[in-house]
N, C-alpha and C positions, 0 to 999 in steps of 0.2 A: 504494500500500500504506500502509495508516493507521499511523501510531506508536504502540509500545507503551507504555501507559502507566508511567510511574514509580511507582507505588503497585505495578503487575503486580514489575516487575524486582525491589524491594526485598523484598516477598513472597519472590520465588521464590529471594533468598539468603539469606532467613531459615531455608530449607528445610535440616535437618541431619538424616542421618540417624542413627537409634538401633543402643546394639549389642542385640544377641541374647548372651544370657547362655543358656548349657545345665545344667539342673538334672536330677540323676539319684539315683532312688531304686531301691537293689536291692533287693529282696524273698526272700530263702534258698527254696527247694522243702521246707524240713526245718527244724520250729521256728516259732520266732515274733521277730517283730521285723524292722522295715526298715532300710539303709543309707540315710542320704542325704548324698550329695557332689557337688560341684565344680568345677571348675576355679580352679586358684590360689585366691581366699580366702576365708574363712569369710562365711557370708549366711544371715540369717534371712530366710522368706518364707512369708506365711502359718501362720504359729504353725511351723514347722518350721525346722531349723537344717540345715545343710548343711553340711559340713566340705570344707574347699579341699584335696582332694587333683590330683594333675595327671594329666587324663584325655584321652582321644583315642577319638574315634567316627570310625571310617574305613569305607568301602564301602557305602554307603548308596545312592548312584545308581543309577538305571538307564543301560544305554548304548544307543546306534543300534541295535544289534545285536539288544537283546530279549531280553538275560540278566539272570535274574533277581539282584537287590544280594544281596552275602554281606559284611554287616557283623561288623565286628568290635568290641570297643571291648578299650582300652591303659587298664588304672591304674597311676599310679605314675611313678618314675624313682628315678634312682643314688642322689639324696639322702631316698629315702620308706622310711620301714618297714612294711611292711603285714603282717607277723604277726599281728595283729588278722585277719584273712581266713584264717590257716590251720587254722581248725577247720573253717572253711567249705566250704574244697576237699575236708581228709581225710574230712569226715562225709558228703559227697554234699548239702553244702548248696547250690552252686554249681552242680550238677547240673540244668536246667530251672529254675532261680532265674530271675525274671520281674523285667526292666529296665526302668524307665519314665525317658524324656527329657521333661522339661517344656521347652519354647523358648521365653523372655520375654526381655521387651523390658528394657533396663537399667532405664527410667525407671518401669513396674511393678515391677518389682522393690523401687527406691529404694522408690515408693508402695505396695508391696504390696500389689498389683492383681491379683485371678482372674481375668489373662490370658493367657493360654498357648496354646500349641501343642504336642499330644499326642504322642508314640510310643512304641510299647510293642513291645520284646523280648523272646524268652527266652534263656537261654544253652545253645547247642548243646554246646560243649563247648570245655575249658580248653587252648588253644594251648599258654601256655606258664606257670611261675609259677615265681618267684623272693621272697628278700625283700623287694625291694624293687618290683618289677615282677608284672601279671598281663595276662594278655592271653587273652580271651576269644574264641570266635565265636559270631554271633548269626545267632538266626533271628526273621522277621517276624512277630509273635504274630498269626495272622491263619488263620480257616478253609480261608481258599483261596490260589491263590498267582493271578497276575496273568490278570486273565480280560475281557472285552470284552461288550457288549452287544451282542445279536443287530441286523442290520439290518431284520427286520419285526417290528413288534408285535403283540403277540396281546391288541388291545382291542374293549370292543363300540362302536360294535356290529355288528362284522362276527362277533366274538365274542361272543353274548352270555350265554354263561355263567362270564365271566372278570369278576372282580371285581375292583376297587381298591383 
């Protein structure tokens, strides 16, 4: 068995990996104007500012089993005031308010790099809300819920009046 070279090994602990920062913009169903927030500190990116409040996106997986995620997401804690949101809740702005997660990497971030990773929510409806605390659940902004592709295709040309 040949030895690994030393330029390989050094390489490969050079290898570090990046965080994932989660950027989220709420969008009200009523009105105009976006949120954008968070987690812990303030960040400009992409000509946008972001306000560090402390958020939590939970339920998002799928499991073995084949039940569909019921995500929720958490803003806030004991030390947040979010009265700023309660015109939101009492007017029905909150109401199917459309939640987008942007997923980037820290180091676009720093660089403020159009790289991301998408996903888009809406909000089903308000768990729970406090002043300091809101706790929403979400649904998958999505026409259909999880669905599979047939195992035979309908191409030509055994088909030949199905187009591509």
């Amino acid at each position: 068995m040949p030895a690994i070279p030393a330029t390989h090994i050094s390489d490969a602990h050079k290898l570090i990996a990046d965080a994932k920062i989660d950027l989220y913009e709420l969008t009200p169903s009523i009105g105009s104007g976006t949120l954008r927030f968070k987690n812990d500190s303030n960040e400009r990116w992409l000509g946008n500012d972001y306000t560090g409040l402390p958020v939590k996106l939970s339920g998002e997986t799928f499991t073995s089993q084949g039940s569909a995620p019921q995500p929720s997401l958490q803003i806030g804690d004991m030390g947040v005031n979010l009265s700023p949101f309660k015109p939101l809740i009492f007017n029905g702005g909150m109401d199917n308010a459309r939640i987008v997660r942007y997923r980037v990497l820290l180091d676009d971030l720093i660089n403020n790099r159009n790289i991301k990773e998408v996903s888009v929510y809406r909000v089903k409806r308000i768990e729970s809300y406090s002043v300091s605390q809101i706790t929403v659940s979400l649904a998958v902004f999505s026409p259909s819920g999880p669905s599979s592709m047939p195992f035979r295709q309908f191409v030509p040309p055994d088909f030949p009046f199905v187009v591509l």
